[in-house]
Rosetta silent file (secondary structure, phi, psi, omega in degrees, C-alpha in Angstrom):
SEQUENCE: XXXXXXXXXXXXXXXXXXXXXXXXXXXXXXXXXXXXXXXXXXXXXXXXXXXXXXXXXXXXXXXXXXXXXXXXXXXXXXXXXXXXXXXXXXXXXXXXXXXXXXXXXXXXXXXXXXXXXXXXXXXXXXXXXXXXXXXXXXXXXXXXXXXXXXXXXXXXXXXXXXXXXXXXXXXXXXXXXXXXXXXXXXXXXXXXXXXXXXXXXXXXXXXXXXXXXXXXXXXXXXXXXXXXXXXXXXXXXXXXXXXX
SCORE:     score description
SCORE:     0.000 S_00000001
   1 L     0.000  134.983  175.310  -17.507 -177.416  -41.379 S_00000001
   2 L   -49.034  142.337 -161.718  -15.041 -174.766  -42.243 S_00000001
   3 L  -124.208  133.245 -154.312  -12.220 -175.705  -44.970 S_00000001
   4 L  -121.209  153.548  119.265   -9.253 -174.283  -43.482 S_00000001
   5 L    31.395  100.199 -166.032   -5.646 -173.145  -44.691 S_00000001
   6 L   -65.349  154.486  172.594   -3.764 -176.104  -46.494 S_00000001
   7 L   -84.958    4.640  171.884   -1.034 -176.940  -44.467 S_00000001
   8 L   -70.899  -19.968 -174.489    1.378 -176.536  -47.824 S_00000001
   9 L   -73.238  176.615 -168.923    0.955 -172.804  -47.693 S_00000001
  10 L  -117.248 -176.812 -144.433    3.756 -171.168  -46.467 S_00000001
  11 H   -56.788  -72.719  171.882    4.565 -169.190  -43.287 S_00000001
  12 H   -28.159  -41.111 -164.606    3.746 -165.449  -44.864 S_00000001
  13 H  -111.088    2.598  162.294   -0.051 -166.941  -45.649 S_00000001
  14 H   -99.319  -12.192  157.998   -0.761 -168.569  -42.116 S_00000001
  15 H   -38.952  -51.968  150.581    0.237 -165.475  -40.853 S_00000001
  16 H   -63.253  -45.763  172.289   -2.472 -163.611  -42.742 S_00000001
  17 H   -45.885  -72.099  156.176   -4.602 -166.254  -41.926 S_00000001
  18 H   -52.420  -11.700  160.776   -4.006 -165.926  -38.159 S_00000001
  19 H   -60.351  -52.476 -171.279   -4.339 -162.327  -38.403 S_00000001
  20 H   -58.658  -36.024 -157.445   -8.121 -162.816  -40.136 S_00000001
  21 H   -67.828  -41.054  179.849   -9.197 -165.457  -37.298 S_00000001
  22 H   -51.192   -9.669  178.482   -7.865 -162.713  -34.636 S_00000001
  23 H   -99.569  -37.491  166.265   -9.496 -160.076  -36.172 S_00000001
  24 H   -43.099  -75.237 -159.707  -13.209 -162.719  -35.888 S_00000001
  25 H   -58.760  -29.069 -163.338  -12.769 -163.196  -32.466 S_00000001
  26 H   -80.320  -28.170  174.026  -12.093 -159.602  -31.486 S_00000001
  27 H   -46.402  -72.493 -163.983  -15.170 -158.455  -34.312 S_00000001
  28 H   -63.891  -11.112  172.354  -17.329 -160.749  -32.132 S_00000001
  29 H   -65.491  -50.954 -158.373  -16.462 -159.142  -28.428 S_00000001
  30 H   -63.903  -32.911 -165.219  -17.032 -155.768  -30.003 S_00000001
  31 H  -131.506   13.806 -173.571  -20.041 -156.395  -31.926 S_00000001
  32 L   -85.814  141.349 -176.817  -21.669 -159.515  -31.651 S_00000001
  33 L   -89.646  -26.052 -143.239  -25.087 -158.249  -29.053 S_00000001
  34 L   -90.618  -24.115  172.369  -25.723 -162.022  -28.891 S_00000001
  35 L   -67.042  121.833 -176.622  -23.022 -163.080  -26.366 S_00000001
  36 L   -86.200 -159.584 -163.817  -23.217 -163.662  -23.229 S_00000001
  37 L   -65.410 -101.729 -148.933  -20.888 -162.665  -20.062 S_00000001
  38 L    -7.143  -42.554 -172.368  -19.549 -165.965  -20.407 S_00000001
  39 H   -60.534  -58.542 -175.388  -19.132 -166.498  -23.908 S_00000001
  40 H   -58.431   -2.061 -168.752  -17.227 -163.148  -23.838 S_00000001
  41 H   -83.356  -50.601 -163.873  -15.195 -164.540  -20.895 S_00000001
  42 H   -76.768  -27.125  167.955  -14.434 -167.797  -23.346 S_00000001
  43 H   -91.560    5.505  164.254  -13.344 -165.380  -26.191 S_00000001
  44 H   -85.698  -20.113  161.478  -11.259 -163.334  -24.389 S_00000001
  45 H   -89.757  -49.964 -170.645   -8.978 -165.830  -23.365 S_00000001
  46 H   -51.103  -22.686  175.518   -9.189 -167.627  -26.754 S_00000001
  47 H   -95.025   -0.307  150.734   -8.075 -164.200  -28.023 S_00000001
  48 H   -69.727  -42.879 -158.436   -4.988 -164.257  -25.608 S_00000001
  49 H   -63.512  -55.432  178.785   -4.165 -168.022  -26.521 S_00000001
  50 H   -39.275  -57.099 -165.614   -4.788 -166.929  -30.465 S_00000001
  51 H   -74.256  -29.549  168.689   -2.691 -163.435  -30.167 S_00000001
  52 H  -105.156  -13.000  159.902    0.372 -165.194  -29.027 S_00000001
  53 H   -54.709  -29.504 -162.796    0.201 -168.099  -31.551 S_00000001
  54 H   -65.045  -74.310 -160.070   -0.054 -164.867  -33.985 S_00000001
  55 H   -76.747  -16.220  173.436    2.980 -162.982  -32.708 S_00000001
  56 H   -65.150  -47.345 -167.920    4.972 -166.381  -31.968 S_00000001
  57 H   -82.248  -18.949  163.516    4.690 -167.219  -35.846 S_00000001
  58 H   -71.904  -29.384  173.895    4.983 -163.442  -36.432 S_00000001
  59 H   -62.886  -25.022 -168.606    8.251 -163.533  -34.790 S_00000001
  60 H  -121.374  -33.797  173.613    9.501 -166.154  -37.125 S_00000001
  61 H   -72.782  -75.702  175.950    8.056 -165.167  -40.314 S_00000001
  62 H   -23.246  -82.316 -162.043    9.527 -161.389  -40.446 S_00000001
  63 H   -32.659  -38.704 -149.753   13.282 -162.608  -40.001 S_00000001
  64 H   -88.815   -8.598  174.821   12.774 -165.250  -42.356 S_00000001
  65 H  -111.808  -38.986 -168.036   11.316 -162.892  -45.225 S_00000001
  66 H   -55.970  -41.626 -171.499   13.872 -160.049  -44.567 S_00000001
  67 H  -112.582   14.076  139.081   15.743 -162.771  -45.500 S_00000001
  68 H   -43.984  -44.894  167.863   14.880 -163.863  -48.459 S_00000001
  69 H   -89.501    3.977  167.243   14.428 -160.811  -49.714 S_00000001
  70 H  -129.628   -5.971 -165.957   18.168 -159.657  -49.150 S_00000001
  71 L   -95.878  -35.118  151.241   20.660 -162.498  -48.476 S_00000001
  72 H   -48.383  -40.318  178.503   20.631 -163.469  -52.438 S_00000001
  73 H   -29.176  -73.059  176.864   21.090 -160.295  -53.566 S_00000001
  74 H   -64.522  -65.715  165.624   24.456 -159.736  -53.912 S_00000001
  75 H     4.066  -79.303  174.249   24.938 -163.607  -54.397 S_00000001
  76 H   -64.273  -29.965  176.699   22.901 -163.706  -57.452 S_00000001
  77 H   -61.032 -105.710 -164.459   24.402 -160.340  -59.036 S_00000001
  78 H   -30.436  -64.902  170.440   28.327 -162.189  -58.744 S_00000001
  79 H   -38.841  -47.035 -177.256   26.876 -165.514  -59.526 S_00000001
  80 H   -69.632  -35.092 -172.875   25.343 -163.864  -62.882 S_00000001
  81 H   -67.686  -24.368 -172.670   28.324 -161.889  -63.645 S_00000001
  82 H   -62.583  -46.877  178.246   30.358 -165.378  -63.017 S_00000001
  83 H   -47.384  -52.054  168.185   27.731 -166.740  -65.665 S_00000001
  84 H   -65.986  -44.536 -169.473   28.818 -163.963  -68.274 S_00000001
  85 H   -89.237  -17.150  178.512   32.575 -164.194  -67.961 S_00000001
  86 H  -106.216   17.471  156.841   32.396 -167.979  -68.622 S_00000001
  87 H   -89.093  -73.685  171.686   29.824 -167.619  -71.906 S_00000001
  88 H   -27.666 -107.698  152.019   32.283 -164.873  -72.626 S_00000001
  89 H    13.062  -66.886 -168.769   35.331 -166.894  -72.402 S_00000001
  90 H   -68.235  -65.493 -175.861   33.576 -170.449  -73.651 S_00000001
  91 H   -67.370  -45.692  160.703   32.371 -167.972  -77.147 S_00000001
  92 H   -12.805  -72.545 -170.417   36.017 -166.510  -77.226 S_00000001
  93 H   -56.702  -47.448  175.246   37.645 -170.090  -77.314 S_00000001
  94 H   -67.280  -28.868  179.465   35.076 -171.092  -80.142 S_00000001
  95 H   -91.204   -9.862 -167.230   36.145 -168.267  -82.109 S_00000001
  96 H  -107.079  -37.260  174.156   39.615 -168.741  -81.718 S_00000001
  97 H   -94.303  -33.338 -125.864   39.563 -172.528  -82.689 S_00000001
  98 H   -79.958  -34.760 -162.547   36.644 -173.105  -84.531 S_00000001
  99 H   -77.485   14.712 -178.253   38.213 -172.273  -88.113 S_00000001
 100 H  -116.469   57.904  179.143   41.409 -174.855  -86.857 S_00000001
 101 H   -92.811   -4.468 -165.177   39.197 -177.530  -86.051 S_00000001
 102 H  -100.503    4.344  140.931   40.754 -179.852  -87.967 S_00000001
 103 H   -42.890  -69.145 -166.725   44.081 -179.013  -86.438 S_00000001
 104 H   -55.788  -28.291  177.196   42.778 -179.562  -83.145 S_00000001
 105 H   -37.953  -61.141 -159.810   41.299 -182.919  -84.083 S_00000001
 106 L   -60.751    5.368 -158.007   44.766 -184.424  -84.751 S_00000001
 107 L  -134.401  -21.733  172.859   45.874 -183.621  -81.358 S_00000001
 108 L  -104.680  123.566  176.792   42.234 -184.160  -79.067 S_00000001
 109 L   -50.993  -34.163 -153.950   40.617 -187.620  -79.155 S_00000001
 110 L  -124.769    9.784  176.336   37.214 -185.865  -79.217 S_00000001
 111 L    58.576 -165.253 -169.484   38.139 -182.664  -81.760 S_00000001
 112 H   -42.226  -73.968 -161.235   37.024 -179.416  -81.677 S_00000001
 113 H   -59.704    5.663  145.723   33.595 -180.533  -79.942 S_00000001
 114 H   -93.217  -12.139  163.737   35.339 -182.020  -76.470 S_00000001
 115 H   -66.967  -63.173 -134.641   36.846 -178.160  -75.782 S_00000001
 116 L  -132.943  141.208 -179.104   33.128 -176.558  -75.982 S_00000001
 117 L  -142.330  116.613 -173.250   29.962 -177.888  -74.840 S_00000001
 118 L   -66.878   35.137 -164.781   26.155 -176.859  -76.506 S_00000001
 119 L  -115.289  143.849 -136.387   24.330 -178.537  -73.604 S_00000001
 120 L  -117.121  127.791 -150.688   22.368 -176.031  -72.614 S_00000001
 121 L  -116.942  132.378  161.535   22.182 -175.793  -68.359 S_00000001
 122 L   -98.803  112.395  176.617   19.677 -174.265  -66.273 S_00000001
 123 L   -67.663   27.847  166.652   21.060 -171.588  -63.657 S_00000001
 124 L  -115.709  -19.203  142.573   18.756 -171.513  -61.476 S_00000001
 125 L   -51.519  150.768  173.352   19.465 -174.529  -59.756 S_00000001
 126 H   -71.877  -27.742  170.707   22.694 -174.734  -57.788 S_00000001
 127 H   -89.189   -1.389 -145.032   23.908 -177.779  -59.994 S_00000001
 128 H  -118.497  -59.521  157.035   23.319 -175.885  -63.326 S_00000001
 129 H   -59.535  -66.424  163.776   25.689 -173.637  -62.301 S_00000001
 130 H   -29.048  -41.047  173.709   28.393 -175.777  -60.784 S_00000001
 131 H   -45.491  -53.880 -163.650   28.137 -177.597  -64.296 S_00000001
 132 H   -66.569  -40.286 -170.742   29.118 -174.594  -65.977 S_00000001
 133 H   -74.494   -0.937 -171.906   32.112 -174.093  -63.757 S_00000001
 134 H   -92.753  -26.578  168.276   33.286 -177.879  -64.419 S_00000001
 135 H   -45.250  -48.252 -157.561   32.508 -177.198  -68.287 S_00000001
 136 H   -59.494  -59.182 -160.213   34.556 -174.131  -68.219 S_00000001
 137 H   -48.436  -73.643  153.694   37.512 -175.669  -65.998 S_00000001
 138 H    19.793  -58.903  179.107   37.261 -178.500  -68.709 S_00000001
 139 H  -103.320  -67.796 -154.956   37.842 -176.749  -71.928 S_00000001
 140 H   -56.850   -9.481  173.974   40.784 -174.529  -70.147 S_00000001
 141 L   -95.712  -18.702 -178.239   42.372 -178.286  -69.555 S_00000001
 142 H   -87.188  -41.455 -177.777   41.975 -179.456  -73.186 S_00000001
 143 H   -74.922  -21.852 -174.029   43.163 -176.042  -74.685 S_00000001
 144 H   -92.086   -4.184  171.046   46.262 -175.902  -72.406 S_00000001
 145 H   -59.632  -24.320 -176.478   46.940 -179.906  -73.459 S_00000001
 146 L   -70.716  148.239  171.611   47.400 -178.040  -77.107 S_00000001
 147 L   -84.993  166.542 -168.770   50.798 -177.690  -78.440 S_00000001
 148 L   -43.454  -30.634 -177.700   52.780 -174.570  -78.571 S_00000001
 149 L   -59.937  -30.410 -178.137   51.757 -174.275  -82.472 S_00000001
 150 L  -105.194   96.779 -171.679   48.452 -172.828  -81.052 S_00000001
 151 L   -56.039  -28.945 -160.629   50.130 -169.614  -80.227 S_00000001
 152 L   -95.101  -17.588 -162.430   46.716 -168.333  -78.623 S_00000001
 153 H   -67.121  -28.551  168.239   46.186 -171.417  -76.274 S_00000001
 154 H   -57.236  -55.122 -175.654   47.477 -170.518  -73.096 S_00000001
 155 H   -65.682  -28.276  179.399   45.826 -167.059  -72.500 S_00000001
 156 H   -81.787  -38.636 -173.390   42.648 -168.321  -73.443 S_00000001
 157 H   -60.980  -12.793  152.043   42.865 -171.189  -71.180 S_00000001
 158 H   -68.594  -15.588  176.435   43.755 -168.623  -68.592 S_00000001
 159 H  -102.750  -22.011  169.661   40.596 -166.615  -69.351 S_00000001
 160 H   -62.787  -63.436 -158.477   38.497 -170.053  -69.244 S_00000001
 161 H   -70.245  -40.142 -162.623   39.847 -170.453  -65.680 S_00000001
 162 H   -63.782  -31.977 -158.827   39.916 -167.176  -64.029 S_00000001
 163 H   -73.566  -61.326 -175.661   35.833 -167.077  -65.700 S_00000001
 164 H   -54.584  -40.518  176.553   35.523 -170.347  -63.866 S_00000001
 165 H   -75.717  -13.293 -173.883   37.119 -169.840  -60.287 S_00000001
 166 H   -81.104  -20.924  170.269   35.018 -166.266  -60.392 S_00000001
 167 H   -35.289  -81.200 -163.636   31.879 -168.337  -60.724 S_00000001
 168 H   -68.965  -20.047  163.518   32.785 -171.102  -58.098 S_00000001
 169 H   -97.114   29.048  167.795   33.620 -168.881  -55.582 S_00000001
 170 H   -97.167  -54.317 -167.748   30.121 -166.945  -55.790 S_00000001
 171 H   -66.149  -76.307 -156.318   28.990 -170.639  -55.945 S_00000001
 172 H   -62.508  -43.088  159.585   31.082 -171.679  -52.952 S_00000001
 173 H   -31.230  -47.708 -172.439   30.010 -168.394  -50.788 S_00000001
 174 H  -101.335   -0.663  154.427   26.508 -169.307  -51.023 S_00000001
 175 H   -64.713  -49.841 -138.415   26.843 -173.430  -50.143 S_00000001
 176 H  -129.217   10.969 -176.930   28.891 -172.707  -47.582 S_00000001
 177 H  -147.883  -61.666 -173.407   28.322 -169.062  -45.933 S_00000001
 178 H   -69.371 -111.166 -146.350   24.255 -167.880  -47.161 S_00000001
 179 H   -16.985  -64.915  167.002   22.590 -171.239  -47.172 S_00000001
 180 H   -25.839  -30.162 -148.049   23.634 -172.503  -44.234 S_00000001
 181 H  -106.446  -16.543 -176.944   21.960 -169.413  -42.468 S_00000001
 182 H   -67.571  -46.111 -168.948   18.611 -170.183  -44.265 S_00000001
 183 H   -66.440  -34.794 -177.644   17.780 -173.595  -42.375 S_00000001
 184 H   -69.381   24.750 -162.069   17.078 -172.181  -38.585 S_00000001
 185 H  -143.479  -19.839  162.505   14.973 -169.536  -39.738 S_00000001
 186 H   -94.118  -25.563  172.856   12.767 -171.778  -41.855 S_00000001
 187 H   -64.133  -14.571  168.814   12.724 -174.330  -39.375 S_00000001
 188 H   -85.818   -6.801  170.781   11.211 -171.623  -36.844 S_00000001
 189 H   -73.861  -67.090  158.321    8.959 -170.704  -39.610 S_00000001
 190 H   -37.095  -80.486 -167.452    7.746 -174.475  -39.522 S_00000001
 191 H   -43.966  -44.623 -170.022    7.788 -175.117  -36.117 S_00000001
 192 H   -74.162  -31.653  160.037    5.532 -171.861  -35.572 S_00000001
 193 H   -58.202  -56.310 -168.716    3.105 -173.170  -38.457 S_00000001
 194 H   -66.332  -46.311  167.366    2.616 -176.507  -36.975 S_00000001
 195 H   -36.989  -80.073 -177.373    1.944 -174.499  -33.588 S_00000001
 196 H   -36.766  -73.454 -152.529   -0.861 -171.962  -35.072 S_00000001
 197 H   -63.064  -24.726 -166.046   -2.291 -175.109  -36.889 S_00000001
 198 H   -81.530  -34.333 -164.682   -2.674 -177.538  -33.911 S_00000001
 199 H   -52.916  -39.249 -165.058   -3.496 -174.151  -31.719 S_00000001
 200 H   -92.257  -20.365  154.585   -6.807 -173.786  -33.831 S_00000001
 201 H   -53.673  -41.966 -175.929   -7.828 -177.567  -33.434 S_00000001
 202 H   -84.077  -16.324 -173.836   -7.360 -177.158  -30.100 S_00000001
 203 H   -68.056  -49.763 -165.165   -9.208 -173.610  -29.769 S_00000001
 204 H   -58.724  -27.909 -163.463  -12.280 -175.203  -32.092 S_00000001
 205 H   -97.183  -23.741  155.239  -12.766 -178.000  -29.442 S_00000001
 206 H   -46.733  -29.597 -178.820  -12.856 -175.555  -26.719 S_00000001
 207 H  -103.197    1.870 -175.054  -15.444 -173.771  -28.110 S_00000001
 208 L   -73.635  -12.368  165.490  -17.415 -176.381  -29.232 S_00000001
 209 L   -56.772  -42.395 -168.531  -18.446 -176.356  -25.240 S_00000001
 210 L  -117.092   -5.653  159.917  -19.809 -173.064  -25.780 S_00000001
 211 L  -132.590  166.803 -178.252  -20.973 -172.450  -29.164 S_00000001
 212 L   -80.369  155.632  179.242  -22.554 -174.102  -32.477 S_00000001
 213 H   -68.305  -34.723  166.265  -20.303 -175.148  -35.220 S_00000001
 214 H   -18.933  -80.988  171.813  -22.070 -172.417  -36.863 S_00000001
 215 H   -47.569  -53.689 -175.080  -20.147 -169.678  -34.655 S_00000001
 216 H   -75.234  -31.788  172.563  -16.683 -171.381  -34.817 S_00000001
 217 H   -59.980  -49.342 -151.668  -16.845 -171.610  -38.687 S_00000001
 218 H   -69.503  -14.333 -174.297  -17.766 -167.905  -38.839 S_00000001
 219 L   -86.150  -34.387 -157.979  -14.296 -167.186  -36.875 S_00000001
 220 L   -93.890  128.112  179.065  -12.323 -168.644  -40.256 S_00000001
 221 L   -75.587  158.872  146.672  -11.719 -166.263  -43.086 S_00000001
 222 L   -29.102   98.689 -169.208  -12.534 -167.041  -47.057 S_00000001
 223 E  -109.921  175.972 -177.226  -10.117 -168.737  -49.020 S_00000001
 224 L   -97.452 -149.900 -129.556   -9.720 -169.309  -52.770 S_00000001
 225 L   -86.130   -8.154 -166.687  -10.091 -172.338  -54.607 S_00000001
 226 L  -113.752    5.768 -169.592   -6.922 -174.180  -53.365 S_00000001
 227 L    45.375   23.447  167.135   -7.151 -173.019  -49.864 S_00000001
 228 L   -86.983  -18.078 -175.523   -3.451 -171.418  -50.178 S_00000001
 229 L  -147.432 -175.677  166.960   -4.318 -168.067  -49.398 S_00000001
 230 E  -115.999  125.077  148.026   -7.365 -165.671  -48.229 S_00000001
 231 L     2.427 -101.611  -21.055   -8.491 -163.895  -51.055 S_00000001
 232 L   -70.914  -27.461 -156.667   -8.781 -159.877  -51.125 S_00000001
 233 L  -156.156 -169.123 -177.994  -10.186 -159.656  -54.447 S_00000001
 234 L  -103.921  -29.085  161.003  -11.271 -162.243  -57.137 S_00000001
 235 H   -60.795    2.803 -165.214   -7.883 -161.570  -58.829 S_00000001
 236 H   -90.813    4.354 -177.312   -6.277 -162.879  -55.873 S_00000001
 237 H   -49.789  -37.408 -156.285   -7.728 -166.467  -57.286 S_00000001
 238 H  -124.412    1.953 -179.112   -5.315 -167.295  -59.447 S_00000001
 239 L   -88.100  122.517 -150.439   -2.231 -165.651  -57.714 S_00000001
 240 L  -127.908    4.916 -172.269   -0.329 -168.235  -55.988 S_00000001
 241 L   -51.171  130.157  176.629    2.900 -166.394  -56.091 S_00000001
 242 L  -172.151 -172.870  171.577    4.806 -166.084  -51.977 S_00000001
 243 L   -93.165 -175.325  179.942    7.400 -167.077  -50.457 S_00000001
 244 L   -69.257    0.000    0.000    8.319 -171.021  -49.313 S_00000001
């Protein structure tokens, strides 16, 4: 029996996938000698039922890759630059206090080292970033808490903030205007998977009337070792790179 397409791969590789079996059945009208009128009767509708299972999940996939590959774009540029002015800002502030720390001590419960915080965040999560803007906001509330003797405190704590709101509203644009726009277009991605996959359970037990398991495996392209994709080459073995 044929070992088939995990259902974990994503939308882009049952797409190829349904492309290879649609390209089997249509191989075997043109060139299989062995079929008879009938058979070719039963794979010419299985290659209508197949061809719109195809173009239904084609139909779902395209949008849904266009828009991956552009609705971040800009996002992620202003989110990095957001990233820069409050590392900018955050090393500023450290440079400005660090030789007074033990001024600042006398006047912050937690010294120098409750303004600026080493804990080191990953941005590529959506919380990794929000962190940074609550850090930033954070040390612009402890430095403007300083007294007037730290001649410098205001302006930086005004460059701490401005670094932070340019962040959070790159952050708040894509919670609340891109994301949002993401879920129909994978759930039609889904829905159109789950179609294609039940479509070929139901296709194989149709033909199992009219042909050996032989013939219906022979319809399913090669895949590599994890069944996530079909192959082209032997480098494609180890490539597992796509979209979700």
């Amino acid at each position: 029996m044929v070992t088939k397409l995990t259902k974990h791969a994503s939308g882009q590789r049952h797409l190829r996938w349904g492309r290879e079996v649609l390209a089997s059945i249509h191989a075997h009208i043109k060139l299989n000698h062995e079929l008879t009128e009938p058979q070719i009767h039963v794979l010419n509708a299985e290659k209508a039922t197949w061809s719109a299972l195809v173009s239904e999940l084609e139909a779902a996939v395209v949008p849904y890759r266009q828009y991956l590959d552009t609705a971040y774009i800009d996002n992620r540029a202003e989110q990095r630059v957001g990233d820069y002015l409050c590392d900018t800002a955050i090393q500023h502030a450290d440079g400005a206090f660090r030789h007074l720390k033990e001024d600042v001590a006398a006047h912050l419960p937690g010294g120098f080292s409750s303004i600026l915080s080493n804990l080191a965040l990953s941005r590529i999560l959506s919380a990794g970033r929000a962190k940074t803007v609550e850090l930033t906001r954070n040390a612009a509330l402890l430095i403007e808490s300083l007294p007037g003797s730290f001649v410098a405190a205001q302006s930086i704590a005004a460059k701490l903030n401005k670094a932070a709101d340019s962040l959070a509203a790159a952050n708040e644009h894509r919670a609340e205007v891109i994301d949002p726009q993401r879920k129909p277009l994978r759930l039609r991605v889904e829905r159109a998977v789950m179609d294609l996959r039940e479509g070929s359970e139901q296709m194989d037990g149709r033909l199992r009337s009219h042909f050996p398991g032989r013939f219906i495996d022979s319809l399913y392209p090669e895949l590599n070792r994890n069944q996530s994709q079909v192959p082209d080459d032997e480098t494609d073995e180890t490539d597992l790179s796509d979209m979700d």
